[in-house]
C-alpha positions as CSV (number, residue, x, y, z in Angstrom):
1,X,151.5,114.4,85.6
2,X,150.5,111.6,88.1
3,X,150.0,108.0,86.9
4,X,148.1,105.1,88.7
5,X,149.8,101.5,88.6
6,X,146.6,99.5,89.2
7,X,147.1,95.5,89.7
8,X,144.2,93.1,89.5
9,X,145.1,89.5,90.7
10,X,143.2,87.0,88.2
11,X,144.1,84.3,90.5
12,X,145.1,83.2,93.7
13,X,145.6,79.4,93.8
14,X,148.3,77.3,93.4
15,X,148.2,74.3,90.6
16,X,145.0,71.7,90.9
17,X,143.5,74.4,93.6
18,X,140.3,73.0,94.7
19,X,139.2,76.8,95.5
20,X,141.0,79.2,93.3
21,X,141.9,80.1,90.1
22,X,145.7,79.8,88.9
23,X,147.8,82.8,90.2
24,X,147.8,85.4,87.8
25,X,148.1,89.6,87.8
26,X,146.8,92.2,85.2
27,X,149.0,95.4,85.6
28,X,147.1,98.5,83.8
29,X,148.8,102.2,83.6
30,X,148.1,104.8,81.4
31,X,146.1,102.5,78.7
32,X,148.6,99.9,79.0
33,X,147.8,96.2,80.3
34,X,150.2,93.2,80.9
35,X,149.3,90.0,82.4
36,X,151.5,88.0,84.6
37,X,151.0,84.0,85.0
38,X,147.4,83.0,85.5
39,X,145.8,80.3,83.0
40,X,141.9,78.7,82.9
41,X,140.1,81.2,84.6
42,X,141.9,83.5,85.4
43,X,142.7,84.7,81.7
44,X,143.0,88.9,81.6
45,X,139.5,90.2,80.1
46,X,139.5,91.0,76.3
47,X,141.9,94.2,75.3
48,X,144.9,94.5,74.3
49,X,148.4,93.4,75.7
50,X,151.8,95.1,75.7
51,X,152.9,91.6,76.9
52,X,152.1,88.1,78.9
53,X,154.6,87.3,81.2
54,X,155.2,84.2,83.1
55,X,157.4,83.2,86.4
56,X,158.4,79.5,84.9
57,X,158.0,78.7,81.2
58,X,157.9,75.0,81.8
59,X,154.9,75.0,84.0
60,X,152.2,72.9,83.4
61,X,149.8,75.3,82.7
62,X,152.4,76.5,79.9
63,X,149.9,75.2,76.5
64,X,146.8,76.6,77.9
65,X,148.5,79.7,78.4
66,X,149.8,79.9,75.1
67,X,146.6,79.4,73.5
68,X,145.1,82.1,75.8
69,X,148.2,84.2,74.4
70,X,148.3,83.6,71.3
71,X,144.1,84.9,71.0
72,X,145.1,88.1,72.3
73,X,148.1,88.6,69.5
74,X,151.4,87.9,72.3
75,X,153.1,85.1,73.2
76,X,153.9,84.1,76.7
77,X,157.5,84.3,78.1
78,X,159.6,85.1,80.8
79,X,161.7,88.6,80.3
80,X,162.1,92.4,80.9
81,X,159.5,94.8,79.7
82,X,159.8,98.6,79.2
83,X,156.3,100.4,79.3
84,X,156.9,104.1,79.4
85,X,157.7,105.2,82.9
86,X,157.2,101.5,84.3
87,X,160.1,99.4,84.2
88,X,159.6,95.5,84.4
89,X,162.2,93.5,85.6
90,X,162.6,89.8,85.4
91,X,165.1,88.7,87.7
92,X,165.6,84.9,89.5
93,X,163.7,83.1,92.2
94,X,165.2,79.6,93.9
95,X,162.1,77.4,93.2
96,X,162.8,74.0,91.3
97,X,165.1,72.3,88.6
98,X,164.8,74.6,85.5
99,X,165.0,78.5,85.7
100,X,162.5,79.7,87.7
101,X,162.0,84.2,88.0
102,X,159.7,86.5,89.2
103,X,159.0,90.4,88.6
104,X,159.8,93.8,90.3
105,X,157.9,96.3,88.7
106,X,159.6,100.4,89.0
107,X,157.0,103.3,88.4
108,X,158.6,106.6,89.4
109,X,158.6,105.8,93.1
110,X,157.0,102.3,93.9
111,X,158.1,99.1,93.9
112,X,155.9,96.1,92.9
113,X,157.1,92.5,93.3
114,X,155.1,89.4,91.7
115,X,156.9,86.4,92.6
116,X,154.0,83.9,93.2
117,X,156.4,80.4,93.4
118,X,159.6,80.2,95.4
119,X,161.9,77.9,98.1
120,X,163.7,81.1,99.5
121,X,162.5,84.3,99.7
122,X,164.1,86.5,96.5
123,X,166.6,89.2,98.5
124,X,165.6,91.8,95.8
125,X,161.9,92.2,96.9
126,X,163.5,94.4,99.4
127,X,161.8,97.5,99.6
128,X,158.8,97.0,97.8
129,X,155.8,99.1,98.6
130,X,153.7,96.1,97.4
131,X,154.5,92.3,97.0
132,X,152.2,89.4,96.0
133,X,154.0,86.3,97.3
134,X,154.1,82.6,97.2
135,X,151.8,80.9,100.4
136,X,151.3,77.4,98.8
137,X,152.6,75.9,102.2
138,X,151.3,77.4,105.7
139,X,153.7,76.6,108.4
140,X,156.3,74.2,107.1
141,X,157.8,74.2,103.5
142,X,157.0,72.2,100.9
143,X,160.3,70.1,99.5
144,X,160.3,68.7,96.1
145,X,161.3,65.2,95.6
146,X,165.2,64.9,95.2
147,X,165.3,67.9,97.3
148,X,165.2,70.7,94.2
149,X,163.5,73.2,95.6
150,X,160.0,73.2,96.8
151,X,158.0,76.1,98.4
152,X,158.3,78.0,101.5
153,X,155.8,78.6,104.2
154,X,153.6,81.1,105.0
155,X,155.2,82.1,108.6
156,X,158.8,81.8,107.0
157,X,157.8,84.7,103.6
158,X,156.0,86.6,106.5
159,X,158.8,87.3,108.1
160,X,161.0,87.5,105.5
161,X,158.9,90.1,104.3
162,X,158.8,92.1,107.9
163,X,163.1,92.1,107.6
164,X,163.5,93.0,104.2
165,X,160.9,96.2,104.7
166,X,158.2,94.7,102.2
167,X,155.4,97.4,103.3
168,X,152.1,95.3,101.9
169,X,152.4,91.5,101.6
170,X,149.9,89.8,99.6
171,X,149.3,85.9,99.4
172,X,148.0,85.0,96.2
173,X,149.5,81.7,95.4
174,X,147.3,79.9,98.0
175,X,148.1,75.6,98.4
176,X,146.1,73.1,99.8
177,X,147.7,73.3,103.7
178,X,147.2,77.1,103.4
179,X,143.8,76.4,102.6
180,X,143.4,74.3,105.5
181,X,144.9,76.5,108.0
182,X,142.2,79.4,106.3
183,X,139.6,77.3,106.9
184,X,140.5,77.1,111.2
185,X,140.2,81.3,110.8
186,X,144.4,81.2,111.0
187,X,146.0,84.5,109.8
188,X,149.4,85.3,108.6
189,X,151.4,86.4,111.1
190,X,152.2,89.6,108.1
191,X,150.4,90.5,105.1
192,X,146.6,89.6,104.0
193,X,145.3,86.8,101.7
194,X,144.8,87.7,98.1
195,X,141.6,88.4,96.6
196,X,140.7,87.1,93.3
197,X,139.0,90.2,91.0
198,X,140.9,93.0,93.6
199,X,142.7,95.6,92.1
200,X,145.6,97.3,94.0
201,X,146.6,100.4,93.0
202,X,149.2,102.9,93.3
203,X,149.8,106.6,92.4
204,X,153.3,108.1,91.2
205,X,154.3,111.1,89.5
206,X,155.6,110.8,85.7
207,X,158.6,112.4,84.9
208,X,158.4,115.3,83.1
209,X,159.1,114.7,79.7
């Protein structure tokens, strides 16, 4: 039987964007939906969820995402999640203080990554066929204060990306000098900017049962 992993980005902007709702994914296969980050307004539409997941559950957007949660029946949290013949893995991401992850999702084949926050690109986003990826900072990264992590550039997850085989690089946690390098026409030197309300999909063949 062959399956389609479809994934709809609710959001592409980093925090207090002036242009973009939060980052934040719906993943849908085979009648089964899971939301990843987001918050106000970019919330998944009504329906049922097998789960809410979250790359950092200290973030600031972490009570309005419970609410949001909380309507739909789930609760948000950062974890592994079995759905059938898609495997969701939550593994760790260098990004601040606290514990910080992101997600590579395994269908029968392909190889999603969400991992919308980071300071060094994660080395087990290797190989995926698809990866929506930080892009808060365009050219240089952005340090936190005290030096605990911060976010990398543009240029620098590009090519990342390009060695570690990423096929399809999406930026969908767009910041403010990003935003600003957009507006001059500026490209990424690999991938595409996200697009808030575009679905992404992927085909694979279900084991046979």
């Amino acid at each position: 039987m062959n399956l389609r992993l479809r994934l709809t980005l609710l959001g592409v902007g980093a925090m207090n964007s002036p242009r973009f709702a939060p980052a934040g994914l719906l993943l849908r296969c085979a009648r089964q939906r899971v939301a990843f980050d987001g918050g106000p307004g970019a919330e998944p539409p009504p329906g049922r969820l097998a789960g809410w997941l979250v790359t950092d559950e200290q973030a600031e957007l972490r009570s309005a995402l419970r609410r949001s949660a909380s309507a739909r029946g789930v609760r948000i949290r950062a974890g592994d999640l079995e759905l059938g013949t898609v495997r969701v893995r939550c593994l760790p991401v260098e990004h601040t203080s606290h514990p910080a992850y992101g997600y590579r999702i395994e269908a029968g084949g392909p190889v999603v990554v969400w991992a919308p926050e980071f300071w060094e690109f994660p080395e087990w986003a290797a190989g995926a066929d698809l990866m929506f990826a930080e892009a808060a900072a365009w050219n240089r990264p952005i340090r936190f204060r005290g030096g605990v992590g911060g976010h990398a550039s543009v240029h620098d997850v590009a090519d990342r990306a390009v060695r570690l085989g990423v096929r399809r690089l999406v930026l969908a946690h767009i910041g403010r000098p990003t935003l600003r390098a957009i507006d001059t026409g500026a490209r990424p030197p690999f991938g595409e900017w996200g697009v808030e309300g575009r679905t992404y999909s992927l085909g694979f063949a279900a084991p046979d049962s």
